[in-house]
C-alpha positions as CSV (number, residue, x, y, z in Angstrom):
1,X,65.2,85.1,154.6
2,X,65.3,88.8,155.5
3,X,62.9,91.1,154.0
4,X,63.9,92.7,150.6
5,X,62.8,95.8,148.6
6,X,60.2,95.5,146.1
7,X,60.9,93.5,142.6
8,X,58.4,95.5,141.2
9,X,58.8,98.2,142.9
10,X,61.8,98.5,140.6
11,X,60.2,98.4,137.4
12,X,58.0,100.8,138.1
13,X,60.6,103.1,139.3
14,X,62.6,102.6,135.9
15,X,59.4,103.2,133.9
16,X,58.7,106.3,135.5
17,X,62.8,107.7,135.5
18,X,63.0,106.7,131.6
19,X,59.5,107.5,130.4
20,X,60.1,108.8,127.0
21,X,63.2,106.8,125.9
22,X,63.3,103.6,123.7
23,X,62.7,100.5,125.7
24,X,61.6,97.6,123.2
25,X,62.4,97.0,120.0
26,X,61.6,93.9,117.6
27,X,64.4,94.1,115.1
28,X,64.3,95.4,112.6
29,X,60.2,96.0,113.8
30,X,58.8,98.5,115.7
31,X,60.1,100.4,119.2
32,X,58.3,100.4,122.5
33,X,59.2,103.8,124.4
34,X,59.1,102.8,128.1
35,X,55.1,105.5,128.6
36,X,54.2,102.9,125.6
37,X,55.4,99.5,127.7
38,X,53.6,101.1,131.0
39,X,50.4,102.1,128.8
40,X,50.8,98.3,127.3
41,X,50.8,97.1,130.8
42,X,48.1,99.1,131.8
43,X,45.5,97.6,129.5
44,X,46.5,94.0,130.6
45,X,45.8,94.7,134.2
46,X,42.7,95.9,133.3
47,X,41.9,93.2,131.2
48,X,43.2,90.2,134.1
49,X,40.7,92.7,136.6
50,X,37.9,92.6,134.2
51,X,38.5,88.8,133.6
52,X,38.3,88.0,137.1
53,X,41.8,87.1,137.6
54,X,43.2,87.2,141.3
55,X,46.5,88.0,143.0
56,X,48.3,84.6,142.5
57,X,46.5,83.2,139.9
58,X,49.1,81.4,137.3
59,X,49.4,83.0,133.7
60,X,51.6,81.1,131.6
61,X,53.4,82.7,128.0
62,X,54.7,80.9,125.0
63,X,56.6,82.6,122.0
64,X,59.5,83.7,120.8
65,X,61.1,86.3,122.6
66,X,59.2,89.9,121.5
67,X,58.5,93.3,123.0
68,X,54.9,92.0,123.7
69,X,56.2,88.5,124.9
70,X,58.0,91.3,127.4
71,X,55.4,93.3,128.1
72,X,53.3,90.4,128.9
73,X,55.4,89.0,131.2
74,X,56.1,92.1,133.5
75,X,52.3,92.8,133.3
76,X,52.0,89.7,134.7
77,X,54.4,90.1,137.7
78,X,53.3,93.8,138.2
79,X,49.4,92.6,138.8
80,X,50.8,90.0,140.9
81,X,49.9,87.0,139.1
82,X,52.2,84.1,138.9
83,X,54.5,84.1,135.7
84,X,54.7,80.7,134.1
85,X,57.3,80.9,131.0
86,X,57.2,78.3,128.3
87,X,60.2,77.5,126.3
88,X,58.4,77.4,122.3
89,X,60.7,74.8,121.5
90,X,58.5,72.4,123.3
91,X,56.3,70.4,121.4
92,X,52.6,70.7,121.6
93,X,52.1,68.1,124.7
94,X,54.8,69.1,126.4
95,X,53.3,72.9,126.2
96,X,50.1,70.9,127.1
97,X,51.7,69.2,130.0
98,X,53.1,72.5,131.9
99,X,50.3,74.3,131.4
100,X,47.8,71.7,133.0
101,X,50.7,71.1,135.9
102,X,50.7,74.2,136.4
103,X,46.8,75.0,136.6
104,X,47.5,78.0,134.3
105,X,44.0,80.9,134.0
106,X,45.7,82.3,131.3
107,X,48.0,81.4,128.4
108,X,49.8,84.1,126.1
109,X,51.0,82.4,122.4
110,X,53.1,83.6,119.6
111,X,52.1,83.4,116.3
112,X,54.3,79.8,115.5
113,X,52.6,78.0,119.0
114,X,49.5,78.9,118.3
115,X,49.3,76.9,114.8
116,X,50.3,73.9,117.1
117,X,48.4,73.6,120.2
118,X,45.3,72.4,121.1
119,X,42.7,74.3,123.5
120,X,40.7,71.1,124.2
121,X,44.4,69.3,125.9
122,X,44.1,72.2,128.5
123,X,40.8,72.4,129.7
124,X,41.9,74.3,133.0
125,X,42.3,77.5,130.8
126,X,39.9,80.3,130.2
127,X,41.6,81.7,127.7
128,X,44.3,81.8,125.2
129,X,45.7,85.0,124.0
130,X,47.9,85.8,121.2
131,X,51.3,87.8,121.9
132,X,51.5,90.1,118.6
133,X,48.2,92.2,119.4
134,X,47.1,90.7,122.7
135,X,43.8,89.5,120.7
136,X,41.6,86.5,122.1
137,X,42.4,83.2,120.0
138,X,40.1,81.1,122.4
139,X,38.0,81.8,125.3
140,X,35.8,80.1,128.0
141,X,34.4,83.4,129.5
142,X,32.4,85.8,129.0
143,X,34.5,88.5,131.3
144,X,37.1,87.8,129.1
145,X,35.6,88.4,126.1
146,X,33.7,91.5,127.4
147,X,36.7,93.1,129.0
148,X,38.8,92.1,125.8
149,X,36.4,94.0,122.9
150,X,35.9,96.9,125.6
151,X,39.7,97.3,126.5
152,X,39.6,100.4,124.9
153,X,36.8,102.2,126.6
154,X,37.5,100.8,129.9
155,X,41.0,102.8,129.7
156,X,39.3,105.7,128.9
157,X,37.1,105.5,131.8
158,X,40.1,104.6,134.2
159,X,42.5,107.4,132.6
160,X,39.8,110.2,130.8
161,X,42.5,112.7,130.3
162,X,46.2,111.7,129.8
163,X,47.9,108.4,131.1
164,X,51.2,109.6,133.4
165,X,54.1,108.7,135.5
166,X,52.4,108.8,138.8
167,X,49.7,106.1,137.4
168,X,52.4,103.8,137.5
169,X,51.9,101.9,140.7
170,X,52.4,98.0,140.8
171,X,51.9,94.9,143.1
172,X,53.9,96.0,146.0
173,X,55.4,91.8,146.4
174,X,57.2,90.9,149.4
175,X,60.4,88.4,149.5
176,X,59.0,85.1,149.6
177,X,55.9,85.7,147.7
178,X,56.0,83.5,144.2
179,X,57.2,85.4,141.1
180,X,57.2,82.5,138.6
181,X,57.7,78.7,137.7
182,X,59.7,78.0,135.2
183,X,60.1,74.7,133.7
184,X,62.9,72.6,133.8
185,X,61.2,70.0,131.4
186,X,57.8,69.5,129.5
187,X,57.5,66.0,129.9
188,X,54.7,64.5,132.7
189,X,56.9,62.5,134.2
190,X,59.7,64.7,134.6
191,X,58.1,68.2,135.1
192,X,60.1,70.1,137.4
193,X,58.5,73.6,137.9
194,X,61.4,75.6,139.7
195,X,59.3,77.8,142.2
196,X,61.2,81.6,141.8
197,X,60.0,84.1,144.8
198,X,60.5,87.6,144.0
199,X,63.5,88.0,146.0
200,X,65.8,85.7,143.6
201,X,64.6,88.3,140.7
202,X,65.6,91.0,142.8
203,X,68.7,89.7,144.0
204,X,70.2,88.7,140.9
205,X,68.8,92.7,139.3
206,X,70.8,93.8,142.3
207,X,74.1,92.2,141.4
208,X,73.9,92.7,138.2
209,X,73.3,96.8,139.0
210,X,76.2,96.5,141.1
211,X,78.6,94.7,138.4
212,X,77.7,95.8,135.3
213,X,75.5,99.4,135.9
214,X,78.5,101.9,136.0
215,X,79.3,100.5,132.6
216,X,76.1,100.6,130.9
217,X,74.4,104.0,130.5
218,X,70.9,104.7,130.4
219,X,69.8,104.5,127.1
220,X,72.0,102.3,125.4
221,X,71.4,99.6,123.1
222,X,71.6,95.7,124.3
223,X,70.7,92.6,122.3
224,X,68.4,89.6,123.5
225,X,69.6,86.7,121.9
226,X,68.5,84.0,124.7
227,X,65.2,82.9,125.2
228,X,63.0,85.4,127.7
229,X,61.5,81.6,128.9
230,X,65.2,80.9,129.9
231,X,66.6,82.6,133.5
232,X,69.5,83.3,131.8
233,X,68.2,84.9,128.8
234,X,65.1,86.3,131.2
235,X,67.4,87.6,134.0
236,X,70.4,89.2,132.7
237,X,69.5,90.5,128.7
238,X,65.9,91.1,129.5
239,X,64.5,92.7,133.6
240,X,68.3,94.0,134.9
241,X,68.5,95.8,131.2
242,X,65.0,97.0,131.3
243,X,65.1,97.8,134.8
244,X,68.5,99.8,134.5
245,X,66.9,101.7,131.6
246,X,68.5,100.4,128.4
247,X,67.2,99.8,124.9
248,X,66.0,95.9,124.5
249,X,66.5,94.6,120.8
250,X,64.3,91.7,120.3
251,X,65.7,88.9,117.8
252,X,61.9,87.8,117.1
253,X,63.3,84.9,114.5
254,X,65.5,81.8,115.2
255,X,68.9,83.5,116.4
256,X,71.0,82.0,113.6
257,X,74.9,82.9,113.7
258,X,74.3,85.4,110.8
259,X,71.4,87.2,112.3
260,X,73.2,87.6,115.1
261,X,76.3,88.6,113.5
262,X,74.6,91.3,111.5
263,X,72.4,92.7,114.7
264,X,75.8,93.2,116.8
265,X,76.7,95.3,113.2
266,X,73.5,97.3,112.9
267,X,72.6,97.8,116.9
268,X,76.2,97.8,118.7
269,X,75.4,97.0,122.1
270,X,76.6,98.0,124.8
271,X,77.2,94.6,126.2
272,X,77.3,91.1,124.8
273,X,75.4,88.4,127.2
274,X,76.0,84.8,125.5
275,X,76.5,81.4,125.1
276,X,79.3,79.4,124.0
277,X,78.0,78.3,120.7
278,X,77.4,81.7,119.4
279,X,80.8,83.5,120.5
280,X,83.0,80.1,119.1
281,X,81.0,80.3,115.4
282,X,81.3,84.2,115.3
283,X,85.4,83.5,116.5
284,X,85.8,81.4,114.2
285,X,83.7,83.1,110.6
286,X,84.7,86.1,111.6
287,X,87.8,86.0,113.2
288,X,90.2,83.3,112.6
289,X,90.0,84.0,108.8
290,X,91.7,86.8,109.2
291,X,94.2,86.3,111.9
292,X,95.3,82.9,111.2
293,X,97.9,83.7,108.4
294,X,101.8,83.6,108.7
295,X,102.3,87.4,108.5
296,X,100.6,87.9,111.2
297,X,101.8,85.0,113.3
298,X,105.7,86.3,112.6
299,X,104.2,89.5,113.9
300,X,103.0,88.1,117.0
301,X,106.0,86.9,117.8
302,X,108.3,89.7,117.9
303,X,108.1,91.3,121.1
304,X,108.6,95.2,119.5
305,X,105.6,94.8,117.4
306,X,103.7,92.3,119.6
307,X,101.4,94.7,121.4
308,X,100.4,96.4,118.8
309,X,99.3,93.2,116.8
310,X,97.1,92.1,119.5
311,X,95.9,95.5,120.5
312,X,94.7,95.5,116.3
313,X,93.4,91.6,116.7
314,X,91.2,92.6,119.9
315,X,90.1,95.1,118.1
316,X,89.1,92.8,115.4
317,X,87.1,90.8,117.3
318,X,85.5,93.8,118.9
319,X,84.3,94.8,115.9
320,X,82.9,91.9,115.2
321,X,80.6,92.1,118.2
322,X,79.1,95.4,117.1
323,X,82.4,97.7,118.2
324,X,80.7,99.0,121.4
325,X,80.8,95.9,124.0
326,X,82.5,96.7,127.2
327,X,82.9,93.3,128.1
328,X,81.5,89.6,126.7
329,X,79.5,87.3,128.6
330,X,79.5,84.2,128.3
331,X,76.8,81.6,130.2
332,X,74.9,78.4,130.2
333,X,78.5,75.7,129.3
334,X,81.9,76.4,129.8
335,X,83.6,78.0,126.9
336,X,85.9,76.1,124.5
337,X,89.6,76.2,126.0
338,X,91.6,77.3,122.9
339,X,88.7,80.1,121.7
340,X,88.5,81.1,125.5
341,X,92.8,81.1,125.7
342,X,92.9,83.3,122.4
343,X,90.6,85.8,123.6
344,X,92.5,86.1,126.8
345,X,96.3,86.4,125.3
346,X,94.3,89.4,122.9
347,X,93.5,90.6,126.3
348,X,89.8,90.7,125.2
349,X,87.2,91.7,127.8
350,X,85.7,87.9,127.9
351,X,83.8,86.2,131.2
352,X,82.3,83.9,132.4
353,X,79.4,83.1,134.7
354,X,77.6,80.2,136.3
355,X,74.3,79.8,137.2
356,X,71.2,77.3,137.3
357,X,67.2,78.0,136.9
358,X,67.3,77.0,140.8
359,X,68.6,80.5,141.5
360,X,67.4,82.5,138.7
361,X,70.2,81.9,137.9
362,X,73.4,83.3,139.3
363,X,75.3,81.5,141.2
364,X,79.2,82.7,140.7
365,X,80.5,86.2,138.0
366,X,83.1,88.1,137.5
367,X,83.7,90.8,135.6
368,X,87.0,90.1,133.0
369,X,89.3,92.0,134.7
370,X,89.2,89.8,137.6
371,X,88.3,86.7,135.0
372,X,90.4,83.6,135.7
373,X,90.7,81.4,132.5
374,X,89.1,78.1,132.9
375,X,87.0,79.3,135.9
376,X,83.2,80.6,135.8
377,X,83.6,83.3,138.3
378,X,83.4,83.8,142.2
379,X,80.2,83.8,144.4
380,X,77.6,86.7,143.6
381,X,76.2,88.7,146.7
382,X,74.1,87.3,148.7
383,X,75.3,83.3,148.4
384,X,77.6,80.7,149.8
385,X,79.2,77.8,147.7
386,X,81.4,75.3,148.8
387,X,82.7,72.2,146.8
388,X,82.1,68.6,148.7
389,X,85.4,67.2,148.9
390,X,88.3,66.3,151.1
391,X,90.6,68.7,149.0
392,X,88.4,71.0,147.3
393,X,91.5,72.8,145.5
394,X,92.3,69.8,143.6
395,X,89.9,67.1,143.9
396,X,86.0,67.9,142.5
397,X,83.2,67.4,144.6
398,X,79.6,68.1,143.8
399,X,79.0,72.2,143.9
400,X,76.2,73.2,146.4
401,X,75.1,76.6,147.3
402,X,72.7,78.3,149.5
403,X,71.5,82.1,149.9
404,X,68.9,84.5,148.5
405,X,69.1,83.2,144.7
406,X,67.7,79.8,145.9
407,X,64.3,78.3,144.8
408,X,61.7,77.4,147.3
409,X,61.5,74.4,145.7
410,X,59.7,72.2,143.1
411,X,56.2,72.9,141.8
412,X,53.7,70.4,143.5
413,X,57.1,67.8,144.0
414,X,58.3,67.2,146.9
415,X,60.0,64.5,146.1
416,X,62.6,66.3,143.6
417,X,62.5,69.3,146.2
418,X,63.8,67.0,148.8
419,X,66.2,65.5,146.4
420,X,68.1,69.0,145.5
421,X,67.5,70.8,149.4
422,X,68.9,69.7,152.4
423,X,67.7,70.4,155.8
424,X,70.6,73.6,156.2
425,X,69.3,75.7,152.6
426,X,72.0,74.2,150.6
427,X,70.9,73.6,146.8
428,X,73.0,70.5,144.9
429,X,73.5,71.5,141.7
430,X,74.5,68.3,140.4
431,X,78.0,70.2,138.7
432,X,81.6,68.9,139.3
433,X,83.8,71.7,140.5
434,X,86.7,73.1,142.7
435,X,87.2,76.5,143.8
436,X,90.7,78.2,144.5
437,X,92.0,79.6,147.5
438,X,90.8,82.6,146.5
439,X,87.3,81.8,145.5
440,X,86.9,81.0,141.8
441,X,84.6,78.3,140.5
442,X,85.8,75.8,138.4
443,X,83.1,73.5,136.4
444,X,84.5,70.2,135.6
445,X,81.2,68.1,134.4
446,X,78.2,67.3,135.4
447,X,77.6,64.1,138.2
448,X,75.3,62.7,135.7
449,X,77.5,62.6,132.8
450,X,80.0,61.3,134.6
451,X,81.9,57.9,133.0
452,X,83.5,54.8,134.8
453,X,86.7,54.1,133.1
454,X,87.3,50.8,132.7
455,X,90.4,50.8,135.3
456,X,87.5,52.7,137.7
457,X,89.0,55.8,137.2
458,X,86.2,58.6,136.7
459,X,86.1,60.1,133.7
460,X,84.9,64.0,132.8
461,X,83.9,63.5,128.9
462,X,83.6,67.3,129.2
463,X,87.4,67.6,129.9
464,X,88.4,65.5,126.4
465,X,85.2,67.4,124.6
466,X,87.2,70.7,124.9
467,X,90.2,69.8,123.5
468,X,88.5,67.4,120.7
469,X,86.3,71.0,119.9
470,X,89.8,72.7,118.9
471,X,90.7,69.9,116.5
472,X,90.6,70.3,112.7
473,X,87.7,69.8,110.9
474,X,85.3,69.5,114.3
475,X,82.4,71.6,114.5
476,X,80.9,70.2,117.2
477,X,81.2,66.7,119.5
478,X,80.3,64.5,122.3
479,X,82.0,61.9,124.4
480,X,80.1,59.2,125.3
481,X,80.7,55.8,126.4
482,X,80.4,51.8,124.4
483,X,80.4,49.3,126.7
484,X,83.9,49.9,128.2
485,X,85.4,52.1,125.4
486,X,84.9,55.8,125.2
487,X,84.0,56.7,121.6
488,X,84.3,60.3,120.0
489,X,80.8,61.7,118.0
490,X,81.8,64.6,115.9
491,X,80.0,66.9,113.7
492,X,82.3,68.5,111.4
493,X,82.8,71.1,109.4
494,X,80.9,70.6,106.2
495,X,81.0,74.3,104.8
496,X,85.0,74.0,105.0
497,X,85.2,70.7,104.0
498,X,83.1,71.2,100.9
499,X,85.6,74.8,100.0
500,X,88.6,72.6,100.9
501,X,87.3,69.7,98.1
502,X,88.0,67.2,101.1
503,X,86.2,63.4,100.4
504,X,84.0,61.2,103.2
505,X,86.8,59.3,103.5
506,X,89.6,62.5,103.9
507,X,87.2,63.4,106.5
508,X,87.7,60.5,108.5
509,X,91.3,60.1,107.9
510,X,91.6,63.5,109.5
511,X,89.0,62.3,112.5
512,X,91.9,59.6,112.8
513,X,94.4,61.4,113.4
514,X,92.6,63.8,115.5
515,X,91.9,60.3,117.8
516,X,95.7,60.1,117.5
517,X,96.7,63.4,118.2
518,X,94.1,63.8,121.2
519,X,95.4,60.6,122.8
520,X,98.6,61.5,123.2
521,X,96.8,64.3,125.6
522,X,95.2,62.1,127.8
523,X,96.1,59.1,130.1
524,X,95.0,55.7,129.1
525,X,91.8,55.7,130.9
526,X,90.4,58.1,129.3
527,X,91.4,57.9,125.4
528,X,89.0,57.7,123.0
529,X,88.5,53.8,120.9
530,X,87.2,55.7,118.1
531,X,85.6,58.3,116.1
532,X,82.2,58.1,114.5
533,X,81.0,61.5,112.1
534,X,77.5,62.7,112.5
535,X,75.4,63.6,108.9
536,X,73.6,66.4,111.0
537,X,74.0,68.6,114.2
538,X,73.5,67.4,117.4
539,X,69.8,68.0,118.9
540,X,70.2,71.2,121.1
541,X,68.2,72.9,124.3
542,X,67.1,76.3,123.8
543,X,70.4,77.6,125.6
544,X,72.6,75.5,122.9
545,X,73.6,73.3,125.1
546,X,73.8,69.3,123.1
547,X,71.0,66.6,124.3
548,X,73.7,64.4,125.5
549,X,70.7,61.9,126.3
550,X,70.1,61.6,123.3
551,X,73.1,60.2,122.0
552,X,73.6,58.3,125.3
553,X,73.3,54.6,123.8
């Protein structure tokens, strides 16, 4: 790989060119200006120094996303430690598990994971930290606690008069050197730290300046709904907004569709970066109520009025974004067709990308006016993807890439490293795909999830989940295979069935006839034998994307 500029080097620069504008902001909480996040980030080099912490030493952070949970995490790359980001979903031995694999010094907690976790399980540590005032929850040194009851005074000493600008001077990393290792599971036997040198963080800021900075000024508000312990979340709502100067808003509780609904109303950002779930529930509380009666419809259909209607629709669903969005973004699973086709015949600034934690993450984007419906984008700078089939137009083969996004590999795994590298650079993703003549990446399931219909025709239960998502009454579903039949699990609307009045059994006479209807869709091989209702939600990953293991009987 070719030498790169600086990672850090960049957020230095942004601290220093935005120093007394907002940067952080817990909602509805208190605001970071960027002189506080560099003063913040002062005090924890200090403190790693005092502790005895070294250049490549592994820190590791747990909590829900915050302004600290930030500012711990670029103090950590800026003193050039390693990063290692927990997801606080985990449970307490899977937390355990990465931080021992790992061999984390250091561990930063919010105030939900620190109830749960156990010092003794991680004996490697010396010392646990907690993320709302950077106070010491446990310790096994002295430094530690010396440097951490003296933090105060040992900033004076270092900065007598007045901290400034030109203090602000960070790690100076090079390409290949390692940024972070983020986990792709907690369990032992499946721990798959994804090794992240510093130039897939500054590759990715670098495209993401390129696409989206001309739209986004300095200054202006964004929203960071995904978790910071996520590459996607960490990547594009989090470092290229801080980095490009904007105002972070912090969801510090669980990101509920409401929540979210009413911090696009109260912060209007200037962008919207997403993922399926939350887009299709706002589309369709907010939305569809509104647009989904036969006035309207009549309108739509007269060509002399038909502009304007949509032009009032789009601005609907604007509005219920927060009014300011330039464009949607939408990452992590492919959207839902009919939600995804709406938005588009509105002519609604919607895309969407495609990525992996492998390459931190991005992998293809677009911006919408060069959005292809049903695709996730074309290659971003910097990387090469190709399909592996005969016909890659028409026939999906397994999506590998290769460029400067790429991992280096597994943490202390070479066996899972050799699995996903070849000897030429090129990652396998694992994804289903074809790409068009002209470039754009199509996602069409996941090797794994694959089925083998009973004829040995393959079978994309991703393909039949779409359309079985647009159905009445479906909240959410899953395809998955018994013995030789494919069988349908839905979740489905409860709120509207309840206002409807609508029985168990109406329930699944509709389910029926959604079987019915969605047949008729599909050849033979792939039709679904039947349809069982779930009581609850499906089990999700941080992203929102459904535990189809779970269900996998």
């Amino acid at each position: 790989m070719s030498t790169v500029p600086s990672f850090n080097a960049c957020v230095a620069e942004s601290i220093r060119r935005n120093w007394h504008g907002d940067a952080l902001t817990d909602y509805q909480g208190v605001t970071l200006q960027f002189k506080d996040v560099a003063r913040k980030i002062e005090k924890l080099h200090i403190l790693f120094e005092h502790a005895g912490l070294k250049r490549g030493d592994k820190i590791a952070l747990c909590g829900r996303n915050s302004s600290n949970w930030a500012v711990a995490f670029l103090g950590v790359l800026s003193y050039g430690a390693v990063a290692v980001p927990v997801q606080n979903e985990f449970i307490p031995e899977q937390i355990h598990n990465i931080v021992n694999h790992s061999e984390a010094k250091l561990l930063f907690v919010g105030d939900v994971v620190v109830k749960s976790i156990d010092a003794d399980a991680m004996p490697m540590l010396e010392g646990i930290i907690n993320l709302p005032d950077f106070s010491i929850f446990h310790s096994r040194s002295e430094r530690l606690d010396y440097a951490r009851h003296h933090l105060n005074e040992l900033f004076g000493k270092k900065y007598p008069n007045v901290f400034l600008p030109e203090h602000v001077n960070y790690f100076e990393d090079t390409s290949e050197e390692l940024a972070l290792i983020n986990y792709t599971s907690g369990t032992t036997g499946f721990s798959k730290g994804v090794m992240l040198p510093f130039r897939t963080l500054w590759s990715n800021l670098a495209y993401c300046e390129r696409m989206l900075g001309s739209r986004m000024a300095a200054g202006s508000n964004t929203l960071c709904i995904l978790p910071m312990a996520h590459m996607y979340g960490m990547t594009v709502e989090f470092l290229y907004d801080f980095c490009h100067g904007c105002h972070i808003f912090f969801l510090t509780r669980l990101p509920s569709p409401a929540l979210i609904a009413q911090a696009f109303a109260d912060i209007h950002p200037s962008v919207v970066i997403s993922v399926p779930l939350v887009v299709e529930k706002i589309i369709r509380a907010k939305v569809y109520p509104q647009v989904q009666y036969n006035r309207l419809r009549i309108l739509l259909n007269m060509p002399l009025v038909n502009k304007k209607v949509k032009q009032r629709i789009c601005n609907l669903v604007k509005e219920a974004f927060g009014g300011n969005a330039f464009q949607v973004i939408v990452g992590g699973a492919s959207l839902n067709q009919e939600i995804e086709l709406f938005l588009k015949s509105i002519d609604f600034p919607i895309t969407v990308g495609y990525g992996t934690t492998e390459c931190a993450p991005l992998i293809s984007f677009c911006n919408h006016e060069d959005f292809v419906p049903g695709s996730c984008g074309t290659p971003v700078d910097r990387m090469e993807v190709k399909i592996l089939s005969g016909d890659p137009e028409n026939v999906p083969g397994e999506i590998v890439t290769r460029g400067m996004n790429v991992m280096t590999g597994y943490y202390k795994n070479p066996e899972a490293t050799a699995e996903v590298l070849d000897k030429d650079g090129w990652y396998h993703t694992g994804d289903l795909g074809t790409m068009s003549a002209d470039g754009h990446v199509f996602i069409r399931g996941r090797i794994k999830n694959m089925l083998l219909g009973s004829n040995g025709q393959n079978v994309y239960p991703e393909e039949i989940e779409d359309k079985l998502a647009s159905m009445a009454m479906v909240s959410e579903c899953l395809v998955v295979q018994r013995g030789q039949r494919l069988v349908g699990l839905v979740y489905p609307d409860y709120e509207e069935a309840k206002r409807m009045g609508f029985s168990e059994d109406e329930l699944s006479q509709i389910m029926e006839q959604n079987r019915q209807d969605l047949n008729r869709q599909l050849p033979s091989f792939s039709r679904l034998y039947r349809i069982e209702l779930q009581a609850q939600e499906f089990a999700k990953t941080p992203k929102k994307s459904i535990k189809r293991y779970l269900y996998q009987k």
